[in-house]
Structure formats: structure tokens, C-alpha cells
N, C-alpha and C positions, 0 to 999 in steps of 0.2 A: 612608224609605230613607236619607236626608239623615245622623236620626239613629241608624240602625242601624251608616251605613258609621262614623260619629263613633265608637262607643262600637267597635269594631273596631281604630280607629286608622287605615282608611285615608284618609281628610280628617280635618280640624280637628272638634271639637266643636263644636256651636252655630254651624256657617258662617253668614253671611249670604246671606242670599236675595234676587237683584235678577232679577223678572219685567221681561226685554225681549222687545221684539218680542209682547206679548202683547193679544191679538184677538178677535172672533169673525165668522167669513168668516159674511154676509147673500144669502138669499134673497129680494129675484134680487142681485146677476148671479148668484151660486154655486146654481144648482138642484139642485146633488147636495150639496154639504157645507154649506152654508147655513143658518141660522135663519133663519127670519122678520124679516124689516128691523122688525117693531115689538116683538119682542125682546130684540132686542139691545141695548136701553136698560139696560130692566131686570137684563142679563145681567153687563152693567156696571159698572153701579152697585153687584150683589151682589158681584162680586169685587173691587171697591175696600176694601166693608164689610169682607171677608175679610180681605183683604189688610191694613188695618188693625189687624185684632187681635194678628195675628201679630210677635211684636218682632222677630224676624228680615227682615224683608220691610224692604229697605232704600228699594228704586222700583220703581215699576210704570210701563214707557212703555207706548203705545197702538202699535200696530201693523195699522197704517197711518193717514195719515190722509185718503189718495183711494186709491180702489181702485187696482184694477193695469189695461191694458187687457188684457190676457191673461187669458182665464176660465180658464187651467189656472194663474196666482196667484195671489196674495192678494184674499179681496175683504172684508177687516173694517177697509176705510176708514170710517171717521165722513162721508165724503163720498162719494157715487158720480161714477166716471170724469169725469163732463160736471161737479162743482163741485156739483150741490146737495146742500146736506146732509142727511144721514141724520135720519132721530128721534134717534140715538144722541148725533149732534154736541151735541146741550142738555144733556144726559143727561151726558157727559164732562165738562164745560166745570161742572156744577153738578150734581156727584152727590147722591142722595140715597137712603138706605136706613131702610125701616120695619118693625121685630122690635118683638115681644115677646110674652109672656104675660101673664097676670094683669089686674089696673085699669092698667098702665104700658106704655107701647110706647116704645123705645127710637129715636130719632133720630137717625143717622149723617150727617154731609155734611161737605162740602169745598169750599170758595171756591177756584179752582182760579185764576181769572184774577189774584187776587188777590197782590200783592207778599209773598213770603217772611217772615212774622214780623211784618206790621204789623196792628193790630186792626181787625177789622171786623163791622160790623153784621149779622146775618143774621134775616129774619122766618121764623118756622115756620107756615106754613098752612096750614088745613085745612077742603072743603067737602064738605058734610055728604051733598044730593047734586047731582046733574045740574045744576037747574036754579038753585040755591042759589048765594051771589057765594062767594068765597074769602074766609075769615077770620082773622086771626092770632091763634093761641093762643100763641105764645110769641117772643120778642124774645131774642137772644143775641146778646153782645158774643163774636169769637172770635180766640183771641191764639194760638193754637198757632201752632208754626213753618211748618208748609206749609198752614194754613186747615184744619185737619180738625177735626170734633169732634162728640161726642157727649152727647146729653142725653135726657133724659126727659121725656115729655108723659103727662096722662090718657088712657086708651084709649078711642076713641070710632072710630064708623065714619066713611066717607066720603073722600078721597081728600084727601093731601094733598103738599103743595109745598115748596120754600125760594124765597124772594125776597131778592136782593140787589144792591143799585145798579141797578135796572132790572133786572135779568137773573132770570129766571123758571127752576127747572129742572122737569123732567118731574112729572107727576102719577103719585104712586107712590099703591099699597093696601098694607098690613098684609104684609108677606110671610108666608108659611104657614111652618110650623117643620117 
């Protein structure tokens, strides 16, 4: 729509795009509009990926980050009302997304806590299954300016992570295409 109204003349062409206030209200408190509280990680994490590819897409803030006490507001806090946090809160804090086809899966993430432009270590890991320890198949230095970045592993099954400075994110699988 963006670039229909562009090529019409009535906004700019190629406007920037800044996702605020953007969420997804959890089931519970929300029983009617809701996802599943262990959703919402994953839901995430995909619209970071997204949101990443896109050059236009200047910021993305989190909206909210404790629910509302009103069940007719918002409830896509990282935190529920009483302070504890969601699955989602790990999940924001050290996103992670895993694509691809072929022998290659594509590894998306973002050091989030991380200071603006300084380089940092991030581990790629991945266990095989269940009862299996985690293992690092790949080691990246990450110098982008807000910690984001992308890379390539062997495609192999099993669940896997980033680790950095201590901080663990969510156990993502292979997203489906």
C-alpha cells in the first residue's frame, strides 16, 4: 500500500517504516485475542527476521513490556501484570530465527543487550536431541551496528540456540517455509 500510495505521489516514495507499539496480546490474560503464551516467542523472533530484511524498517519497539491490568488492554507484555516474565522476555532480549532449504539453514539473531556497534562474541548451538548436551557448531564475532546478524550453518536436525555472555536465547527448530 505504502508503495502504491509512493508511485501515485501521494507520500514520498520508499518512506521509512518505524514498527511502534508492536506486539502480540497472550493467552491467558487475553482468552479472546490471544496466542498461546509459548508462542509468542517464536512469533517474535519471526517478525524481527522480517523485519530485518526489509531496508525500509527503521525500528521495531516491543509493545508492551508488562501487561496492562485491564483485560479490555493490551496484554503483549514480555512480562505478565504480577512481574514474571513471559517465555517471550528470553526470546526479545536474544532473538533467534532458523530458515532455510537445501544442505544450508540460515541463522538470524541479535545481541540485543548489547551496546550499539561494539563487537561481540556470539556461540551458534545446536542439540541433536532431547536428551543430547548442546553443542556449538559455530562461533561469530558480530560488529553490526545494533548486533544483528546473519549467517550460515549445515542443515542438520535438532533444536537449536545462541549463547552470549551468559545469556541463553529460546530453543528455536528449522522454521517451515
Amino acid at each position: 500500500m505504502l508503495d502504491q500510495a509512493g508511485r501515485t505521489g501521494r507520500i514520498p516514495r520508499r518512506i521509512p517504516i518505524y514498527y511502534t507499539e508492536y506486539g502480540f496480546q497472550t493467552n491467558p490474560p487475553d482468552r479472546i485475542f490471544g496466542v498461546r503464551v509459548g508462542l509468542q516467542p517464536q512469533y517474535i523472533n519471526q517478525s524481527d527476521w522480517m523485519a530485518s530484511r526489509d531496508s525500509r524498517v527503521r525500528a521495531v519497539s516491543q509493545y508492551k513490556l508488562v501487561d496492562e491490568a485491564s483485560l479490555a488492554s493490551f496484554q503483549s507484555g514480555l512480562r505478565f501484570l504480577d512481574g514474571r516474565a513471559k517465555p517471550a522476555y528470553a526470546a526479545y532480549r536474544l532473538p533467534i530465527w532458523v530458515s532455510g532449504r537445501g544442505s544450508r539453514l540460515r541463522v538470524y539473531g541479535q545481541i540485543r543487550p548489547a551496546a550499539n556497534g561494539t563487537p561481540q562474541v556470539v556461540q551458534i548451538q545446536r542439540r541433536a536431541r532431547k536428551s543430547a548436551p548442546f553443542v556449538t557448531v559455530k562461533t561469530i564475532t558480530v560488529r553490526s551496528r545494533y548486533g544483528q546478524f546473519l549467517t550460515r550453518v549445515r542443515k542438520k536436525g535438532g533444536v537449536w540456540r545462541l549463547a552470549w555472555g551468559g545469556v541463553l536465547s529460546r530453543e528455536a527448530r528449522v522454521a517451515r517455509r
